[in-house]
C-alpha positions in Angstrom: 21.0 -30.5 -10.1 17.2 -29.7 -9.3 18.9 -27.4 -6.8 20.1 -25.6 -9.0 17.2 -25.6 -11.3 14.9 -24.7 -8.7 17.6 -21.3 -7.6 17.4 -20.3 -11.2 13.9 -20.4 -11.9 13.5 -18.4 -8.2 15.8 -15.8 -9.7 15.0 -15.5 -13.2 11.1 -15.7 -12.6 10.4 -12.4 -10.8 12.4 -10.7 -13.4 11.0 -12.4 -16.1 7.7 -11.3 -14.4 8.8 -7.7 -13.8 9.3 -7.3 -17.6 6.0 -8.6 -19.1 4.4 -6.0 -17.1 4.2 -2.7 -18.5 4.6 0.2 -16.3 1.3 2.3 -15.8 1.0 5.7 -17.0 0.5 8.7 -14.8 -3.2 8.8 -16.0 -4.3 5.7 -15.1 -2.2 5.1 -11.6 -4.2 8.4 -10.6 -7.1 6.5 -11.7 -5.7 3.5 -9.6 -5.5 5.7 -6.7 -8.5 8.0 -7.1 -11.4 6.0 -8.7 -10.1 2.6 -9.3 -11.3 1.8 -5.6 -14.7 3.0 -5.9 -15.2 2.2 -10.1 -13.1 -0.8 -10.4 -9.4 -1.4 -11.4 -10.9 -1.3 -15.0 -13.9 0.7 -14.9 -16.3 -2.6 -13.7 -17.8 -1.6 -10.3 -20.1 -2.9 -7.8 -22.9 -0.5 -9.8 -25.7 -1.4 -6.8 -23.3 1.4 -5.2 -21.4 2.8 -7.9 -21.9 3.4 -11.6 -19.4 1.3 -14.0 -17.1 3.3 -16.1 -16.3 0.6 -18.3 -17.7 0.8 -22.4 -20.4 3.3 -21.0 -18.4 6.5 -19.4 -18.1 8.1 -22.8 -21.8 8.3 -23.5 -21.7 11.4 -21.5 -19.9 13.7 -23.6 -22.7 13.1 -26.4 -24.8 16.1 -24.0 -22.8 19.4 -22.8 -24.6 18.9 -19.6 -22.9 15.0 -19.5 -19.5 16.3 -20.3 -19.8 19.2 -17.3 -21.3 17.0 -15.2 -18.3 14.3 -14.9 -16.0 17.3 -14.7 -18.5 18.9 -11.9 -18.7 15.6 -10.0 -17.7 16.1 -5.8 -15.1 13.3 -6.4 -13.3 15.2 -9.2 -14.0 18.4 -8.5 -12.4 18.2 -4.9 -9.7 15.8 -5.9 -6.2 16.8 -4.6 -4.7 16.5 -8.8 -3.6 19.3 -10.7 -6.0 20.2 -13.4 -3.6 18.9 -15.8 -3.6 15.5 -14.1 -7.6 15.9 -13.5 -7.6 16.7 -17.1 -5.6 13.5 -18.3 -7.3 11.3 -15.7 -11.2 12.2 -17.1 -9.6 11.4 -20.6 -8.4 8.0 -19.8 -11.9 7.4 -18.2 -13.7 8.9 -21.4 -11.6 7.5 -24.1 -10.0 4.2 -22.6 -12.5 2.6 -20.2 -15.5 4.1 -21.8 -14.2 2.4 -25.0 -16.4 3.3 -28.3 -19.0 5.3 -25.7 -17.1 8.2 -26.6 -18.6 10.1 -29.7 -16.6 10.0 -32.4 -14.6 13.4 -33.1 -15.4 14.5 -29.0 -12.7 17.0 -27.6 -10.4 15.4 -25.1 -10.9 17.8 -22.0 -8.5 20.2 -21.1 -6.5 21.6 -17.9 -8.3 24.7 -18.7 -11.7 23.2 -18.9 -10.9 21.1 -15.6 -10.2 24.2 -14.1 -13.7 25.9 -14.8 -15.3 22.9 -14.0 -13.8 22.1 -10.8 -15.0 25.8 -10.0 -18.7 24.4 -9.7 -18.8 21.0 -7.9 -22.4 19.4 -8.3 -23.5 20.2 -4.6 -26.9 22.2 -5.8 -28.4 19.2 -6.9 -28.8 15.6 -6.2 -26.6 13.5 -7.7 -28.6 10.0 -8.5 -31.8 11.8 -9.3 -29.4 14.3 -12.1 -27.4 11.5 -13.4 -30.8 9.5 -14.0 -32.5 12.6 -15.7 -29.2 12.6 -18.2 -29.4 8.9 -18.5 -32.9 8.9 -19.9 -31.9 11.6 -22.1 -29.0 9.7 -23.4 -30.6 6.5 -24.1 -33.6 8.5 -25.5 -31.8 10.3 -28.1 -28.8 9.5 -28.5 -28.9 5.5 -28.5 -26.8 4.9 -24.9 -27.1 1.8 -23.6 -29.9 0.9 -21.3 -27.0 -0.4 -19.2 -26.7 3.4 -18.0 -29.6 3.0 -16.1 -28.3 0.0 -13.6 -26.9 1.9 -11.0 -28.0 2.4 -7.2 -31.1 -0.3 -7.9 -30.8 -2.6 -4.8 -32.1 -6.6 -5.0 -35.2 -5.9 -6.0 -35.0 -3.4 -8.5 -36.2 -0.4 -6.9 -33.6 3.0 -6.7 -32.4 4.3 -3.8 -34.2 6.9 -2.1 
């Protein structure tokens, strides 16, 4: 009998399994496959090296500089996506792991706008010394969190060079 039992439960339990788990949308398995190594499966990173996504992504969009910026990024810019995809993968970024970051009312990006952007990677500038200019900005004005700010610091607190 426990023979038995012990079959079932090794067939039934990876099916059982199989249907508690949602399937991902497009969006976030190119997030998955693009960022998700780098930012974190959801948005939490290692931000000594890389900035977290997660409840603090959105803040960006509150400055037109922000929102071209994340479009403009080297990662995004050359990925291999269509701008549709590009398009749909900043938005889950933005509007799911950024959480309430996002202003209220901000325009979900478009394949068009992907499309511009893309045409201008950020290679003019560099990147941790712009991203910390917009930082200040944000938490300045527009009440970001200070959190923002905790990126590329290593043990003791000064940033990279």
């Amino acid at each position: 009998m426990r023979r038995i039992a012990g079959l079932l439960v090794s067939l039934l339990l990876p099916a059982a399994l199989h249907a508690e788990m949602a399937p991902l949308q497009r969006e976030q398995s190119n997030y998955l496959l693009n960022c998700g190594g780098c930012h974190g499966i959801d948005g939490v990173s290692n931000s000594r090296v890389v900035p977290d996504l997660k409840d603090q992504v959105g803040y960006f969009l509150r400055l037109p500089e922000g929102r071209r910026y994340l479009g403009r990024l080297p990662n995004i810019a050359f990925a291999t996506l269509s701008d549709r995809d590009l398009a749909d993968l900043l938005n889950y970024m933005v509007f799911t792991l950024g959480g309430d970051s996002a202003p209220k009312g901000a325009e979900p990006y478009s394949a068009k706008e992907v499309a511009s952007l893309r045409k201008q990677p950020l290679n003019e500038v560099a990147l941790f010394e712009y991203r910390a200019s917009l930082v200040e900005e944000l938490i300045e004005k527009h009440n970001a969190t200070t959190a923002l700010r905790f990126y590329g610091e290593d043990l003791y607190g000064s940033q990279k060079q």
